[in-house]
C-alpha positions as CSV (number, residue, x, y, z in Angstrom):
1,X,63.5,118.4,95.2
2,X,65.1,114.9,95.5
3,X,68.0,114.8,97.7
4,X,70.9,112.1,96.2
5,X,73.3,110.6,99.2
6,X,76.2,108.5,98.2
7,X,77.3,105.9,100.4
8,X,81.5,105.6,99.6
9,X,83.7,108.3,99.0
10,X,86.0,106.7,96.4
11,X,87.0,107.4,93.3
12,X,83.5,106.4,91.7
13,X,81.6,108.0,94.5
14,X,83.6,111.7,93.9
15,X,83.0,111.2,90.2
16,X,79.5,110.5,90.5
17,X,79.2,113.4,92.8
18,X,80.7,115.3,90.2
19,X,78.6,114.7,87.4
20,X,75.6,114.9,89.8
21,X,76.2,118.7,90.3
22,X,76.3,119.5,86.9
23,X,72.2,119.4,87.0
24,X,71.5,119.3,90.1
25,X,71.8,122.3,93.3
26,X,75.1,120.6,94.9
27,X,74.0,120.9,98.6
28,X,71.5,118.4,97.8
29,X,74.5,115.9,97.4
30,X,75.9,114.0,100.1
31,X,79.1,111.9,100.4
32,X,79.2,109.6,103.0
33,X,82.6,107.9,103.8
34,X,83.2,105.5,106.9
35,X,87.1,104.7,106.4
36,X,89.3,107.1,108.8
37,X,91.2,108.3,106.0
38,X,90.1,108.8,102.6
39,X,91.0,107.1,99.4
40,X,92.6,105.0,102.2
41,X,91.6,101.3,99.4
42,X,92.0,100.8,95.7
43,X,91.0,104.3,95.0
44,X,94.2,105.9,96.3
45,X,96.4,102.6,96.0
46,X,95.9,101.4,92.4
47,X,98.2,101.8,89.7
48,X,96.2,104.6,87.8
49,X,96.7,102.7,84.4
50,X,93.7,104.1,81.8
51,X,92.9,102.5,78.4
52,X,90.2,102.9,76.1
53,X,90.0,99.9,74.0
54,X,90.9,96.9,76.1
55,X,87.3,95.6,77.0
56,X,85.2,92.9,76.4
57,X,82.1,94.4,74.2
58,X,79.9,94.4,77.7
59,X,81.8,97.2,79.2
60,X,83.2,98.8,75.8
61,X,81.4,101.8,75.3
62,X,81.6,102.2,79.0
63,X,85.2,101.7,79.0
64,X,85.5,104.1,75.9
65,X,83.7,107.0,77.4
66,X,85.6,106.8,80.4
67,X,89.1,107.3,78.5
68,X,87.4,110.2,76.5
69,X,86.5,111.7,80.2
70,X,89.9,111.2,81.8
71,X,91.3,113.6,78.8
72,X,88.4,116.2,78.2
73,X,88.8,116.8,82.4
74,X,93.0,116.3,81.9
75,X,92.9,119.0,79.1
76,X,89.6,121.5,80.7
77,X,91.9,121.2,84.5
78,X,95.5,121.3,83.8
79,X,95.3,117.3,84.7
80,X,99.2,117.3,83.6
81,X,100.4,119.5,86.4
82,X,97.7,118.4,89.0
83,X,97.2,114.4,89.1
84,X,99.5,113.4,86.8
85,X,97.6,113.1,83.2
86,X,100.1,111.5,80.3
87,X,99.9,108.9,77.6
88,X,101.3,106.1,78.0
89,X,103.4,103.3,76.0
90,X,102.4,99.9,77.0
91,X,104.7,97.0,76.7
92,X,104.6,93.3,77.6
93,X,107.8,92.2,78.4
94,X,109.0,88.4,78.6
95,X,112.5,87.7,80.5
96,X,113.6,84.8,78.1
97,X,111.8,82.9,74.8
98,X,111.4,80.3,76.7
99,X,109.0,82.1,79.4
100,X,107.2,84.0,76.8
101,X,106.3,80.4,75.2
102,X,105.2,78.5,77.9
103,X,103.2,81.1,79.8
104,X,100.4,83.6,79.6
105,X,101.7,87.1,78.6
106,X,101.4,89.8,81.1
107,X,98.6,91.1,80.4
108,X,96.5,88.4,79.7
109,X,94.6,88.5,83.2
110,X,93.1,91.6,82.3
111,X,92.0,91.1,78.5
112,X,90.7,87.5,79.7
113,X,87.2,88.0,81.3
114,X,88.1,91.8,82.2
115,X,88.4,92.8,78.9
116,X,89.2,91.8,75.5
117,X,89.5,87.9,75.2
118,X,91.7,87.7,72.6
119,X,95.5,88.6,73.4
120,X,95.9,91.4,71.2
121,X,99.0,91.2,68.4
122,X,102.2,93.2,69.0
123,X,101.8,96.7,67.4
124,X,105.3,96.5,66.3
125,X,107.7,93.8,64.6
126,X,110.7,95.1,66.7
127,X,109.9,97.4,70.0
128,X,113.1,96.6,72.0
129,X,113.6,100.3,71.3
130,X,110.5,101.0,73.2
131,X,111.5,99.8,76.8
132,X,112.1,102.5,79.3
133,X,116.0,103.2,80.2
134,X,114.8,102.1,84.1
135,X,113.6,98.7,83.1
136,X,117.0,96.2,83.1
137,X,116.8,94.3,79.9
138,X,118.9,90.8,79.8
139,X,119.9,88.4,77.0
140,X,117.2,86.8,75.3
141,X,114.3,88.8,76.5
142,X,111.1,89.8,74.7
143,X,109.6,93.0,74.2
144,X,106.1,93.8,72.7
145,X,104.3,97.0,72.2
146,X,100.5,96.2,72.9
147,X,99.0,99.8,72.7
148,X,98.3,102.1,70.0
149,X,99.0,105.7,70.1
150,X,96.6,107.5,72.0
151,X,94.5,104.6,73.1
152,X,96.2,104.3,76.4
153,X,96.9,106.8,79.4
154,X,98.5,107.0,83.3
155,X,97.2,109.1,86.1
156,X,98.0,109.2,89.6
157,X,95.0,108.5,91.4
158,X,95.1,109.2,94.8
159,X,96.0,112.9,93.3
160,X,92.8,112.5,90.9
161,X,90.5,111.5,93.3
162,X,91.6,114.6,95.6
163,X,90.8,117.1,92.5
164,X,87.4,115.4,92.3
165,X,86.5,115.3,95.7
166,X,87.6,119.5,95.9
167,X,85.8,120.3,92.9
168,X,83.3,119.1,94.4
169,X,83.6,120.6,97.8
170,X,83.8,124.2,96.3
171,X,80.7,123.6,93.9
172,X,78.4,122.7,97.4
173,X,78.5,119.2,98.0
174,X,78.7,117.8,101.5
175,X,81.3,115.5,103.1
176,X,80.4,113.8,106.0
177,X,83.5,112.0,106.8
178,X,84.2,110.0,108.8
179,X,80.6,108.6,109.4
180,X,78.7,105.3,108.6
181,X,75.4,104.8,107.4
182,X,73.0,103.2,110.3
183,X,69.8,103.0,108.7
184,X,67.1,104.1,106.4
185,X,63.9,105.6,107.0
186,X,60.6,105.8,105.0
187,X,57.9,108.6,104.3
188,X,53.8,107.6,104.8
189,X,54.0,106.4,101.7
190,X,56.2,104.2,102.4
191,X,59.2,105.7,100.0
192,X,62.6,106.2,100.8
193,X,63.0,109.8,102.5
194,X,66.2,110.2,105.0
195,X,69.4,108.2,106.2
196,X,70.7,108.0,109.8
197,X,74.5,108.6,109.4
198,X,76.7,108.1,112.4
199,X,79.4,110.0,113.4
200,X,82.8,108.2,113.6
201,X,84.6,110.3,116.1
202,X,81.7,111.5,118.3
203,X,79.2,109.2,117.5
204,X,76.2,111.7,117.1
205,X,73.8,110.6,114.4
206,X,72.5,112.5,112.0
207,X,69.1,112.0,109.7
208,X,70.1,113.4,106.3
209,X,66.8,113.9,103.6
210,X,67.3,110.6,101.0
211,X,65.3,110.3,98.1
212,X,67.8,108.9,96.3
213,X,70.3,106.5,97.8
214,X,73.4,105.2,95.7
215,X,76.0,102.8,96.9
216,X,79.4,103.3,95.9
217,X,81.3,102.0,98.4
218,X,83.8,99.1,96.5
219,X,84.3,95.8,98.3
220,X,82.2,96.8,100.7
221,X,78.8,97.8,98.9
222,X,77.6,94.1,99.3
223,X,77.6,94.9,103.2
224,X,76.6,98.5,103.0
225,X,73.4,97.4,101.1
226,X,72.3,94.2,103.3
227,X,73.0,96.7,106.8
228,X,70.5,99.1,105.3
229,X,67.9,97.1,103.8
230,X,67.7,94.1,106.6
231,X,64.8,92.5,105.0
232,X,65.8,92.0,101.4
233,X,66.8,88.7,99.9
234,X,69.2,90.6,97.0
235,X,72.6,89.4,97.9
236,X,74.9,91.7,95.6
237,X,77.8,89.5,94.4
238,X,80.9,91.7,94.8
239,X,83.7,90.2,96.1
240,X,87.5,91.5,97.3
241,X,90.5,90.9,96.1
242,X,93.4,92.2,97.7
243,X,96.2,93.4,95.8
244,X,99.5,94.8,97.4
245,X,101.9,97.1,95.8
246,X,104.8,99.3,96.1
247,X,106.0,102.7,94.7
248,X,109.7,103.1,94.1
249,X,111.9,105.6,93.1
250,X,115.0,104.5,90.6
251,X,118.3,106.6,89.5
252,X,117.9,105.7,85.7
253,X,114.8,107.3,85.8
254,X,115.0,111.1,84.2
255,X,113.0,113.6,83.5
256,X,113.1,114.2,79.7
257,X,111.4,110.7,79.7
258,X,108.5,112.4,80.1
259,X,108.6,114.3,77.0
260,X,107.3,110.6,75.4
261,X,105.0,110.0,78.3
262,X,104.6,107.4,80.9
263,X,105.1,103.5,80.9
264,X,103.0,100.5,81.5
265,X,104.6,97.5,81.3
266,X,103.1,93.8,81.7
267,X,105.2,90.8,82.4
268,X,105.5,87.5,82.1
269,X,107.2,85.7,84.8
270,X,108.1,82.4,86.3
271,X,107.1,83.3,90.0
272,X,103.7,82.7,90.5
273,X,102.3,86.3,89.3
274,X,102.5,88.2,86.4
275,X,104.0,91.8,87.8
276,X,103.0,95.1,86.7
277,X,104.9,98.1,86.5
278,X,103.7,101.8,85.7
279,X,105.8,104.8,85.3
280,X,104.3,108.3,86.6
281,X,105.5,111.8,86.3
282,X,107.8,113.1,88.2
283,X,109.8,109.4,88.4
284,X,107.5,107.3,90.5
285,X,107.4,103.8,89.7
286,X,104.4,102.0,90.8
287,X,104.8,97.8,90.6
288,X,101.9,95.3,91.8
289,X,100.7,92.1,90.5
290,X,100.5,89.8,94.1
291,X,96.9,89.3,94.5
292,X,94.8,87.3,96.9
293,X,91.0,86.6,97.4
294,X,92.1,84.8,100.4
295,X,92.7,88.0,102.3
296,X,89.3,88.9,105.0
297,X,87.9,92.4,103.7
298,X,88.3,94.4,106.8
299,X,85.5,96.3,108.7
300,X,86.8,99.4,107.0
301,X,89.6,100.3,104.7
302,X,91.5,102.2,107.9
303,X,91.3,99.0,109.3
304,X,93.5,96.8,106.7
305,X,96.8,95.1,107.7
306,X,99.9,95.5,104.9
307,X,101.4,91.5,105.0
308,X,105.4,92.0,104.9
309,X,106.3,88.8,103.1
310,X,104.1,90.2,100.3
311,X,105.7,93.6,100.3
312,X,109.5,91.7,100.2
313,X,108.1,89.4,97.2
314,X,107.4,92.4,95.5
315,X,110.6,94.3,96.7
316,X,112.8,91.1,95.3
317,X,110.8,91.4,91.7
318,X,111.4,95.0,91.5
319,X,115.5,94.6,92.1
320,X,115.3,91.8,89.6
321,X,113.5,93.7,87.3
322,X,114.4,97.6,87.6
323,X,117.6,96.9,89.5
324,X,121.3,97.7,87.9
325,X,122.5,94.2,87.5
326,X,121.9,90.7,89.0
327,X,121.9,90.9,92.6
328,X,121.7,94.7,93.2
329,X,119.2,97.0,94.3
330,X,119.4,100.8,94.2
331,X,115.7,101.4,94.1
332,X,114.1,103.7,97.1
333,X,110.9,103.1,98.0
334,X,108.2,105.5,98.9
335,X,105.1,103.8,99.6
336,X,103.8,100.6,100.3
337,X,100.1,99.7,99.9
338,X,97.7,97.3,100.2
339,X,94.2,97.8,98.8
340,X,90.6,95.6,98.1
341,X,89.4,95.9,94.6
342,X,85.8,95.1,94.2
343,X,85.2,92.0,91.9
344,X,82.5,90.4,90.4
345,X,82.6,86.4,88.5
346,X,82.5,87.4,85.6
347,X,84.4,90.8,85.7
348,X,81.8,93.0,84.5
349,X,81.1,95.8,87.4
350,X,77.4,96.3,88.6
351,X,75.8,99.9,87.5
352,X,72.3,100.0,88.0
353,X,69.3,101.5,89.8
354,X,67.7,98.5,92.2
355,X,64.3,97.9,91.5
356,X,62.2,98.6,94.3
357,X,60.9,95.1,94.9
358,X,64.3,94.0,95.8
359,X,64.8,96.2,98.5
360,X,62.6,94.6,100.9
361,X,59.1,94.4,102.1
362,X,57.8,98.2,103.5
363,X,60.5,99.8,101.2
364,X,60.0,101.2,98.1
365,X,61.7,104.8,96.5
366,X,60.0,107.5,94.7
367,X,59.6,106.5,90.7
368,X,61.7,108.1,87.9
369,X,64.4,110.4,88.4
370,X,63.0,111.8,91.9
371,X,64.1,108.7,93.6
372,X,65.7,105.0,93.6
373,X,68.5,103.1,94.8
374,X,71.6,102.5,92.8
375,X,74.6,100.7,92.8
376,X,77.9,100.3,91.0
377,X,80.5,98.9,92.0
378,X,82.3,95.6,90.9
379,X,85.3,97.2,88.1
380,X,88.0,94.9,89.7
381,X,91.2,96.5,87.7
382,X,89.5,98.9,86.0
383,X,88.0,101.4,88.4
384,X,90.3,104.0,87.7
385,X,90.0,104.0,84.1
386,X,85.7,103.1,84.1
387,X,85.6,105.8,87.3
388,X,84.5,109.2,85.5
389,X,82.2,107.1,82.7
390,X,80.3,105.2,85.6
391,X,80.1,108.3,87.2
392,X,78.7,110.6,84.2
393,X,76.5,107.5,83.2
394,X,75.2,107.0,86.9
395,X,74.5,110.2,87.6
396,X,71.9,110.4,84.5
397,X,70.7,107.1,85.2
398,X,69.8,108.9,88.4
399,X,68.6,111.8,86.9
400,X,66.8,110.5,84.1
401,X,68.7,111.8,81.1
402,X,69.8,110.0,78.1
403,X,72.6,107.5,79.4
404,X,76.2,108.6,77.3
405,X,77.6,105.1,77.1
406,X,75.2,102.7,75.3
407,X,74.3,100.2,77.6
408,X,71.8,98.1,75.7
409,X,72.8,94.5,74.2
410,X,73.1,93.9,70.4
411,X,73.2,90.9,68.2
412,X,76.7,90.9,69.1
413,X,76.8,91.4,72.0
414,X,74.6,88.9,73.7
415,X,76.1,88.3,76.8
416,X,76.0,92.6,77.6
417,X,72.7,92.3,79.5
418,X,69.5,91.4,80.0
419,X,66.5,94.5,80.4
420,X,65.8,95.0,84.3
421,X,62.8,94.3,85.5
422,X,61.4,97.8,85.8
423,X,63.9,100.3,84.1
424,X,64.4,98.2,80.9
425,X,67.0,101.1,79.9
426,X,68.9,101.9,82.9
427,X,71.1,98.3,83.8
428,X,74.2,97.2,83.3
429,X,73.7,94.4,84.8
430,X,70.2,92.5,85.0
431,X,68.1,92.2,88.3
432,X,65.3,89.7,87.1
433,X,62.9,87.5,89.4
434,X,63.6,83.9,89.7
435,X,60.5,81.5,88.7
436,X,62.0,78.4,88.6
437,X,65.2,76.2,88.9
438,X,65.6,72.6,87.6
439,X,68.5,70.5,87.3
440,X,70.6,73.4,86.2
441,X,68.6,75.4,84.3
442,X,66.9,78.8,85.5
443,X,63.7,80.0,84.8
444,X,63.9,84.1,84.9
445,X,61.2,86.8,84.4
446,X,62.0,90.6,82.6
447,X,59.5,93.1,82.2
448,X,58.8,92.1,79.0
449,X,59.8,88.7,78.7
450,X,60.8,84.7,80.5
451,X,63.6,83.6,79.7
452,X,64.9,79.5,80.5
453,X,68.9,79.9,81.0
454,X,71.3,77.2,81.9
455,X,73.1,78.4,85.4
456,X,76.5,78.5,83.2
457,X,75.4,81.2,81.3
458,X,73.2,82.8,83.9
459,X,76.6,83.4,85.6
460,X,78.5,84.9,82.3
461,X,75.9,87.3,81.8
462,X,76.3,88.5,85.1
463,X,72.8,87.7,87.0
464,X,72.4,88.7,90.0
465,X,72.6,85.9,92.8
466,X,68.8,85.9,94.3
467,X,67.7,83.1,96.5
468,X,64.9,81.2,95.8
C-alpha cells in the first residue's frame, strides 16, 4: 500500500489531504508542518477572496473547479455558520475621475498575468448604489461593479483551513506538528520508501514509510525540496512575496448587510498601492494591498517579524477610506498580519508530479500511482480560491484517476503547458530536459517531441529554471 506524506500543512496541504482520504485508508496520510503555529502564513492571513472566472485560460478550469468546490463543501458542511461561506459583490472603487483616468484600476494586478488580462467592463452603468454603508464615499468618486452574480465568493480562511485540517483529523490522517522534514531514504531498489521527520519541541526523529512524497509547503517548497533531494540540479522557481494586512472592526457596519452578502472592493489610489478591502460575516473587515518581494522569507512562518510602518500605512488608508469623515478614525482593530505568498514569474502556480530524473542521482519513486514526488505550490493571490481544486486535482494526479480540471493545452490556449517528460497528462507546468542554449534561444526535449523556444517565451509558459 503506498503511503502519501505531505510536506506543509496549509491550506493546499489540508485540502490535498482531504481529497486524498476519499480513496485512500487515511492513516496512510501524513501532514507534516514545521511552523510553531499553524496556518501561522498566507493560509490563515489572506483575505479569503474566491472567484471563479477571473483567470488567464492556463489556470481557468483550475480556477473554475475550485469555486465549484468552495460551494459544494459550503453547502454539504454548513460553510455559512462555520468559516464564513457568502457571495460576494465586488466593486472597484476610484476616489476622484481624475485617479481613475490616470491609473490602473484596483484590480488590475490580479487580472494582469494572475488572471484575466483584459480589465473586465463594469457590470453596471450606474453601481454607486452598490458600495457598502462602511465604505466613506466623497465627491467625485467612481464606483464599478466588476462581478457577476454568483461568480464571486468570501470565506474566512484561517476558519476554513481549521475545518479541513479536522475533517481530516477525525477521518485518520496524521499530524505531525510541529516537526521538519530531515531527509529521505530509499529501498534496494533504489525507490523512494520513508522520511526522517524531526521533532520541533523534543527533537526525536522519526522515519515515517514514504512512497509518495508531495510538497506543499508555499514559499518555502523551493527549500523543502533542495534540503531533501541534495543532489538534484531542479531549482523550483517559487518566490515570496510578503503582503501585510489588517482586520478592523467599523460601527457602520450591521448585520442585515449580510442578507446581500459580503464585499470585495478594489481601489485605485494615489499612494503607491492599490488597497484591498473585504467584508466577512459577522462585521470583520479585512484590508491589504502593501506588498514587498524585498522582505527575507524567514526560516519558518513562526519566525516572521510584522514591520510597524507598514501596519500604520495601512491603518492611515483604512481611516481615509472606511473612516467617518476626513481626519477621523473610529475603526477597531483586531488583527494584524503579515504573511508570504508563494509566487512564480509568470503567476501561474506549479502542480505536478516531478519526474524521477530530476530528483537526483540514486533517487527514483515507485511508477504510477504507487509512488512519485509532487509539488504545487506557486498561486501567489489565489491560493485560497485554487486551494480545494489543486487539492482534488493533486490528489488524483497522485492517485492515478482522471484529473477533474483539464489541464491539457488547446489551440487557444498555447502558453497552458507543455507535456512533461514522463507523465504527459499529469503537469501543470512543464519539467523538460535542456539540450541546448544559444544566443537566447532554448533547445528543450518532451517525451514526445524538441522543441526550439526563445528564453522570453520559455519564461511565459512557465518552464522550469534547470541549469545547464
Amino acid at each position: 500500500m503506498s503511503s502519501t506524506v505531505i510536506l506543509g500543512s496549509g491550506i493546499i496541504g489540508v485540502s490535498t489531504a482531504y481529497y486524498l482520504s476519499d480513496h485512500q485508508p487515511a492513516s496512510s496520510i501524513h501532514l507534516v508542518e514545521s511552523a510553531p503555529e499553524l496556518f501561522s502564513s498566507a493560509s490563515g492571513y489572506a483575505g479569503g477572496f474566491l472567484a471563479k472566472d477571473w483567470f488567464r485560460p492556463a489556470v481557468a478550469p483550475l480556477g473554475a473547479l475550485s469555486f465549484d468546490l468552495h460551494r459544494q463543501l459550503a453547502e454539504e458542511n454548513g460553510g455559512r455558520e462555520k468559516w464564513g461561506y457568502s457571495r460576494t459583490t465586488c466593486i472597484s472603487y476610484a476616489v476622484s475621475a481624475v485617479d481613475k483616468a490616470s491609473q490602473k484600476r484596483g484590480d488590475d494586478w490580479l487580472r494582469d498575468g494572475t488572471s484575466r488580462a483584459e480589465t473586465a467592463p463594469a457590470v453596471l452603468d450606474d453601481s454607486s448604489g452598490m458600495a457598502p454603508t462602511w465604505l466613506r464615499r466623497v465627491s467625485g468618486d467612481q464606483v464599478e461593479l466588476i462581478s457577476e452574480d454568483g461568480t464571486t465568493a468570501q470565506v474566512d480562511p484561517l476558519q476554513l483551513c481549521q475545518f479541513l485540517l479536522q475533517e481530516c483529523l477525525k477521518r485518520g490522517v496524521r499530524l505531525h506538528h510541529p516537526a521538519a522534514a530531515v531527509s529521505v531514504s530509499t529501498d534496494v531498489r533504489n525507490e523512494l520508501s520513508s522520511i526522517r521527520i524531526a521533532d520541533s519541541r523534543s527533537s526525536t526523529e522519526t522515519d515515517l514509510p514514504c512512497t509518495r512524497l508531495i510538497i506543499t509547503a508555499g514559499a518555502w517548497s523551493g527549500r523543502v525540496f533542495e534540503s531533501l533531494f541534495r543532489h538534484s540540479q531542479l531549482r523550483l522557481p517559487i518566490s515570496s512575496l510578503a503582503g501585510h494586512s489588517v482586520v478592523l472592526t467599523s460601527p457602520r457596519w450591521h448585520k442585515e448587510l449580510e442578507d446581500k452578502g459580503c464585499h470585495a472592493i478594489y481601489t485605485a489610489h494615489t499612494s503607491g498601492y492599490c488597497p484591498e478591502i473585504f467584508s466577512r460575516l459577522g462585521g470583520q473587515i479585512y484590508l491589504a494591498g502593501l506588498n514587498s518581494s524585498a522582505v527575507p522569507l524567514p526560516d519558518t512562518a513562526g519566525q516572521s517579524k510584522i514591520d510597524s510602518a507598514a501596519i500604520a500605512s495601512l491603518k492611515a488608508m483604512a481611516s481615509e477610506l472606511l473612516g467617518p469623515e476626513v481626519g477621523e478614525d473610529d475603526l477597531e482593530t483586531v488583527r494584524e498580519g503579515l504573511c508570504f505568498r508563494p509566487v512564480t514569474a509568470s503567476g501561474t502556480p506549479i502542480v505536478s508530479r516531478i519526474p524521477d530524473r530530476h530528483l537526483g542521482v540514486g533517487m527514483t519513486t515507485r511508477p504510477g500511482a504507487d509512488g512519485g514526488v509532487f509539488i504545487a505550490a506557486g498561486h501567489g493571490p489565489w491560493g485560497i480560491s485554487m486551494s480545494l481544486g489543486t487539492g482534488k486535482v493533486l490528489a488524483e494526479m497522485a492517485q492515478g484517476r482522471p484529473l477533474s480540471a483539464d489541464c491539457t493545452p488547446t489551440a487557444s490556449t498555447p502558453s497552458l503547458m507543455l507535456p512533461s517528460a514522463t507523465e504527459p497528462d499529469q503537469a501543470m507546468v512543464v519539467l523538460p530536459e535542456v539540450l541546448a542554449y544559444e544566443a537566447g534561444v532554448f533547445i528543450v526535449k518532451t517525451a514526445k517531441k524538441v522543441w526550439k523556444l526563445e528564453e522570453s517565451f520559455l519564461r511565459e509558459w512557465t518552464i522550469i529554471r534547470l541549469l545547464l
